[in-house]
C-alpha positions as CSV (number, residue, x, y, z in Angstrom):
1,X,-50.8,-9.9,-35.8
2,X,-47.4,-11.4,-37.4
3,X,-50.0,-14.6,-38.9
4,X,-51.6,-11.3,-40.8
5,X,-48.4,-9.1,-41.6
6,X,-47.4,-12.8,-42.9
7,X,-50.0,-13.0,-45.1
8,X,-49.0,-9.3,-46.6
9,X,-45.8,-9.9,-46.6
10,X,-46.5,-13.3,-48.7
11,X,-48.7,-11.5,-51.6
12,X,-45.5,-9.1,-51.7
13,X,-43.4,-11.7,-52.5
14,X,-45.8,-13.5,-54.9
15,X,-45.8,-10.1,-57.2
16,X,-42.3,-9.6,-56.5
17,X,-41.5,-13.3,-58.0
18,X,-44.4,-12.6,-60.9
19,X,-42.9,-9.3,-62.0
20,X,-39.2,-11.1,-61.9
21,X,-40.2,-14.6,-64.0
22,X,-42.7,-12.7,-66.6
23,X,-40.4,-9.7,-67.2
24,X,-43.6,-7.6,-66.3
25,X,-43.0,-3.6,-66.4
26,X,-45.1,-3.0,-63.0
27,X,-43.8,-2.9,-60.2
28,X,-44.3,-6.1,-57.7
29,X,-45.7,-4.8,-54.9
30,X,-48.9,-3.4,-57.5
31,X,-49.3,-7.0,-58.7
32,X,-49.3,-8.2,-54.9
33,X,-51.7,-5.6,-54.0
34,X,-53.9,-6.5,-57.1
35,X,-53.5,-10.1,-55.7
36,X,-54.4,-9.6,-52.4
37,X,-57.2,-8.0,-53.6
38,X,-58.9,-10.8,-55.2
39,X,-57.7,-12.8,-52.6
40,X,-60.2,-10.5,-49.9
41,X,-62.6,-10.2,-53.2
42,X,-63.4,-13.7,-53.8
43,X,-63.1,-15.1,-50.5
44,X,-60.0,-17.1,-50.5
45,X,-58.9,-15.0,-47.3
46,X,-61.6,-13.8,-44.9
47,X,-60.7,-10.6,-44.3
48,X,-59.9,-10.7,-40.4
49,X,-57.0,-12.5,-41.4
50,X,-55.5,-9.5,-42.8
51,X,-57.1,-6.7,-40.8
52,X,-54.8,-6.4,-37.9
53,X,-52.0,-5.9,-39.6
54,X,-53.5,-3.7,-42.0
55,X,-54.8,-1.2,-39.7
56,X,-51.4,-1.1,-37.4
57,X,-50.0,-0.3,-41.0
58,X,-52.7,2.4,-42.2
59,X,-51.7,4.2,-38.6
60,X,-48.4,4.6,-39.4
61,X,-48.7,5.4,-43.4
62,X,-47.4,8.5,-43.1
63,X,-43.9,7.2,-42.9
64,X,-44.0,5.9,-45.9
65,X,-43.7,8.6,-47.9
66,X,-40.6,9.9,-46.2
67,X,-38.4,8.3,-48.5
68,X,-40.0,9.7,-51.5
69,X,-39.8,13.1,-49.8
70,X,-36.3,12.7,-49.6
71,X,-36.1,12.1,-53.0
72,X,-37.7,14.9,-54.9
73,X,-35.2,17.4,-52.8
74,X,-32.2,15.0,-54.0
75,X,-33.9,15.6,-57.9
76,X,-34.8,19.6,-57.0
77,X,-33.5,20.7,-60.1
78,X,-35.2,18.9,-62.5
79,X,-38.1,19.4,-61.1
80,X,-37.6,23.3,-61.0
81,X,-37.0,23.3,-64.3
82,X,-39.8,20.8,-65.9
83,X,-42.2,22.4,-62.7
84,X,-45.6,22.6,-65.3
85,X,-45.4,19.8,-67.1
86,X,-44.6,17.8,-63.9
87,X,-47.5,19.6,-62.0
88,X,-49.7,18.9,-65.3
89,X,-49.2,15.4,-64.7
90,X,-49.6,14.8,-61.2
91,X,-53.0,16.9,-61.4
92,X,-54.5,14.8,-64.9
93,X,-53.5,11.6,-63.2
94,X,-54.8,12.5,-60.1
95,X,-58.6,13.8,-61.5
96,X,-58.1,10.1,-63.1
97,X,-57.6,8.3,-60.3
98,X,-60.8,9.5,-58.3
99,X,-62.9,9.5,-61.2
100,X,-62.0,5.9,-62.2
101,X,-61.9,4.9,-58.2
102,X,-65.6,6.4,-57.8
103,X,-66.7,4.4,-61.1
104,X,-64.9,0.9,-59.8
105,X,-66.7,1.9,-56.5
106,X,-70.3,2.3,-57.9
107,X,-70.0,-0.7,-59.6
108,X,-68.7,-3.0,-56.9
109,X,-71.2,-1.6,-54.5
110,X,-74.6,-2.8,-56.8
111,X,-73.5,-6.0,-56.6
């Protein structure tokens, strides 16, 4: 379990230091997840070397978003008054997500 969260841990560091030395404008933990990824991907870590830590943190993901929770009451007044274009957003980059999720999943899986 703490070799895994380790491992994690490491790729958040790696996209941490990437996003800090190239000036990047996304955020580090994005770059370590898209690391991470082609780490599992391409087979540079098998995947049970990640997967206990993973799941322990899937089951308690939840908590996560607490934080951010906290913050949209601390920014309630902006948001009441910018409410549609706000929602507008959220909704158009949600329909984007799942449509460009389902395409990157269609194509993965006839390979």
């Amino acid at each position: 379990m703490l070799k895994s969260l380790s491992i994690i841990f490491l790729f958040l560091v790696v996209g941490e230091f990437v996003t800090y030395v190239f000036k990047i404008p996304i955020a580090g933990n994005i770059i370590g997840m898209v690391l991470i990824f082609l780490a599992l991907k391409f087979k540079m870590i098998p995947l049970e070397m990640v997967k206990p830590a993973s799941d322990k943190l899937l089951k308690y993901l939840v908590l996560f978003f607490v934080p951010y929770g906290v913050g949209l009451m601390v920014h309630f007044e902006t948001i009441k008054e910018h409410w549609l274009s706000i929602g507008l957003a959220v909704l158009g980059s949600t329909i984007l997500t799942l449509y460009l999720t389902a395409f990157l999943q269609e194509k993965l899986e006839k390979k």
